[in-house]
N, C-alpha and C positions, 0 to 999 in steps of 0.2 A: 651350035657346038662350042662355038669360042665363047658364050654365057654359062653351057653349061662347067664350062674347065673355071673359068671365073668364081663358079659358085663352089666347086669340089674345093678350087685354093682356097676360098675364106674359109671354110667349115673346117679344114684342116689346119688353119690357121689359128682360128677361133679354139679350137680342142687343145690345138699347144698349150697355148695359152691356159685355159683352164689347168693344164695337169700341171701345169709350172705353177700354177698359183696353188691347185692342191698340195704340190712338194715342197710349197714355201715353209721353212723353218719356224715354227710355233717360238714362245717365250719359252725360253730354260724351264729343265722341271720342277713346279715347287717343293719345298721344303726339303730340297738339296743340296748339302751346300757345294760351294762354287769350287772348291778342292778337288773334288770326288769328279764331277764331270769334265774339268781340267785336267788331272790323270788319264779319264778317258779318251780325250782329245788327243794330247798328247803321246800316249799309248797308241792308240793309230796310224799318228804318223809318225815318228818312229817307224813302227814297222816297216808302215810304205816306204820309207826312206832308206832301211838298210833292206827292202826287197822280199821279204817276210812275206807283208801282202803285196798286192798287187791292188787292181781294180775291184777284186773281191775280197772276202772276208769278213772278219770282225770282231770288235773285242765289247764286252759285256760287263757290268757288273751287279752283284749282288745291293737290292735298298740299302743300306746303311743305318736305315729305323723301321725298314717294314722287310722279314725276313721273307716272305713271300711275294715282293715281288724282286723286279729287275731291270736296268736300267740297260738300255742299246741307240747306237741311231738309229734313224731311218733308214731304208735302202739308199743309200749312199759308200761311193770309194773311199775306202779308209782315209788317204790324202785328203780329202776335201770336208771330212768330220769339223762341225763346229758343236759347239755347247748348244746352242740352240737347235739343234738336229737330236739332241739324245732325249729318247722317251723314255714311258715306262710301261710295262709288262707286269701279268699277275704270270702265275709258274704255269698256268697254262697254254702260253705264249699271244696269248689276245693283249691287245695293245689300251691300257686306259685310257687316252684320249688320242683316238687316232688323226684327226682332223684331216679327212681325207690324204693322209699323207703313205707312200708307200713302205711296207714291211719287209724283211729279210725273210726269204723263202726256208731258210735254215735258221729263224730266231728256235727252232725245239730243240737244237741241240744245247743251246745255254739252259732253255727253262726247264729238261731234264733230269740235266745238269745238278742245276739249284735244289731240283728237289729232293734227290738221290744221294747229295754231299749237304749238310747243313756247313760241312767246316770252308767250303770254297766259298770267295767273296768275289774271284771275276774269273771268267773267262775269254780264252781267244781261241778262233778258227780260223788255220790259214791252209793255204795250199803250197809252202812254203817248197821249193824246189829241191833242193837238198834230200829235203824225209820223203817223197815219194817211191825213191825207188827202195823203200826199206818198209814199205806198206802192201809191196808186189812179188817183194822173193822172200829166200826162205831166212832172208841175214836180219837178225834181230840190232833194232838200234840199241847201243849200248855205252855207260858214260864213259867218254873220252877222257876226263879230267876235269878238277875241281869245280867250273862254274859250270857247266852240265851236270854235274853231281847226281842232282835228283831223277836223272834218267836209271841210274844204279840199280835203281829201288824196280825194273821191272818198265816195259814200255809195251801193252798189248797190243795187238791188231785186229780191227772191229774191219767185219769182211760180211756189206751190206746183202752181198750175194746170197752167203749162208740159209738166213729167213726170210728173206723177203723174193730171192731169184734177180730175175734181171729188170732192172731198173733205171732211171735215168741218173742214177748215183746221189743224189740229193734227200740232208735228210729234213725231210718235209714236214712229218707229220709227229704227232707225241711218238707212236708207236714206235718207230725208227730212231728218236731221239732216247727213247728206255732203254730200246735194244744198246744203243753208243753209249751210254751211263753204263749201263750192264757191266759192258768189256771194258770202262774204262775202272769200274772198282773202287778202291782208294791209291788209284797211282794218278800221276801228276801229268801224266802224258799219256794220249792213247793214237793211236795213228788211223788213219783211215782208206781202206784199200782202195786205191786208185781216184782218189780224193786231197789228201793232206792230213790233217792233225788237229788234234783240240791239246790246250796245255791249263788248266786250272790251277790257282794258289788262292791263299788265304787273303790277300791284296792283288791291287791294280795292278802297282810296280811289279810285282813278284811275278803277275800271270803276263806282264810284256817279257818282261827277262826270260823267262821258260821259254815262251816261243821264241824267242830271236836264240835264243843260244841253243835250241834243239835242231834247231836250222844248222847251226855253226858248227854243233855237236858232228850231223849226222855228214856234212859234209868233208870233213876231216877224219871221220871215220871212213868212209869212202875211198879218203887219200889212203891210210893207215892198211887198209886192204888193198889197195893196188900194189903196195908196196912188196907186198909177199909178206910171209914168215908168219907167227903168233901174234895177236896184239894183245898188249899189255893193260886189260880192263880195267878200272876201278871198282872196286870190291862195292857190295851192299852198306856196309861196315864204314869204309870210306865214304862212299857217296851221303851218308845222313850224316858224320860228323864235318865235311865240307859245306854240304847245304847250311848247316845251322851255320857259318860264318858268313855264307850269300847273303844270308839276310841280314847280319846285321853292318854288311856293307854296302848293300843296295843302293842308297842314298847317293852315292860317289856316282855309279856309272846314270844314275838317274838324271841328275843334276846335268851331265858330259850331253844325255840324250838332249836334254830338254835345252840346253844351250844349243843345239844343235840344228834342231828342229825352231828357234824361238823366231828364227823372220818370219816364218809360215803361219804363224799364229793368228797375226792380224788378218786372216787372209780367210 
């Protein structure tokens, strides 16, 4: 008996091992440059850091010279994201060089994404706390003020229930990720019923900014409703001549993250 427990620890031991050495982080991917997956990196934690993500999620980007594919980690917590962890993806979310390393069960909602928007260059999925409860009632999120802005413009809700019935809420497979393209259209945030959110922009920086401040958006809207009375929206109108200045101050609050985040980097 005490051989055969002897034998069950090594073989258990022995497989750790293996799946740690299959999740071992390849070289950076080529012909990338070192910018773009730096954003990435950075872009995640971030997140993790103001609480956006947590241990799930993920932020994605569009190649930079190949429009058809797409750059993600591996199944890995957004915190612990290095450069050497980001792959690459064709749009149908198969991994070009997997090396036995593990995938994100929800990489179709980026490669849906990509195919359904040629003008979005990254995405992020989170389960951010804030925007859940505005993915389950009937209160539509809506922009609070100028750096949410681009919520202005419309924030749908993709309700996996609909077509598909009851499920384990994850979206898995292409079909499910068209479906979540669908409802997301050409708006910049789509929510996800009893899930969280996808927020896409034209850049890295831009698609962290969406989500973190859809978060902040939808939290403060939440205040703004306990409060009682009317709240005072930001018009369509508003919200696209605000946005067009997000961007060309992004750089400020970009620079604030990444100092912020820069101990973690070595890491």
């Amino acid at each position: 008996m005490r051989l055969k427990l002897i034998l069950v620890m090594t073989f258990a031991l022995l497989t750790a091992v293996g799946e740690t050495r299959a999740q071992s982080p390849a070289a950076p991917v080529s012909g990338v440059d070192a910018g773009v997956l730096e954003d990435m990196v950075i872009g995640s934690r971030v997140l993790a850091d103001f609480g956006v993500l947590d241990g799930f999620g993920h932020v994605s980007a569009r190649h930079p010279t190949n429009p058809n594919r797409f750059l993600m980690s591996r199944s890995l917590a957004p915190a612990l994201v290095t450069a050497n962890d980001i792959m690459e993806f064709d749009l149908d979310g198969n991994a070009v060089d997997a090396r036995g390393r593990t995938l994100f069960l929800e990489r179709f909602i980026h490669s849906e994404i990509y195919k359904a928007r040629p003008d979005v260059m990254a995405v992020v999925h989170t389960h951010s706390p804030g925007v859940i409860p505005f993915g389950v009632t009937q209160v539509p999120l809506r922009a609070m003020y100028h750096s949410p802005s681009f919520l202005a413009a419309g924030v749908p809700v993709w309700d996996i229930r609909k077509d598909f019935g009851e499920t384990n809420m994850l979206v898995s497979d292409p079909a499910l990720g068209k479906s979540l393209a669908q409802t997301l259209g050409d708006k910049s945030v789509v929510l996800m019923r009893g899930h969280g959110d996808v927020a896409v922009a034209p850049s890295i920086k831009m698609a962290i900014f969406r989500a973190y401040y859809t978060d902040v958006n939808a939290k403060l809207q939440s205040q703004a409703i306990a409060l009682g009375g009317d709240v005072n929206y930001l018009t369509p109108g508003e919200g696209v001549k605000a946005d067009a200045i997000n961007f060309l101050v992004l750089d400020r609050i970009w620079n604030l993250w990444k100092m912020r985040i820069a101990p973690t980097l070595g890491k």
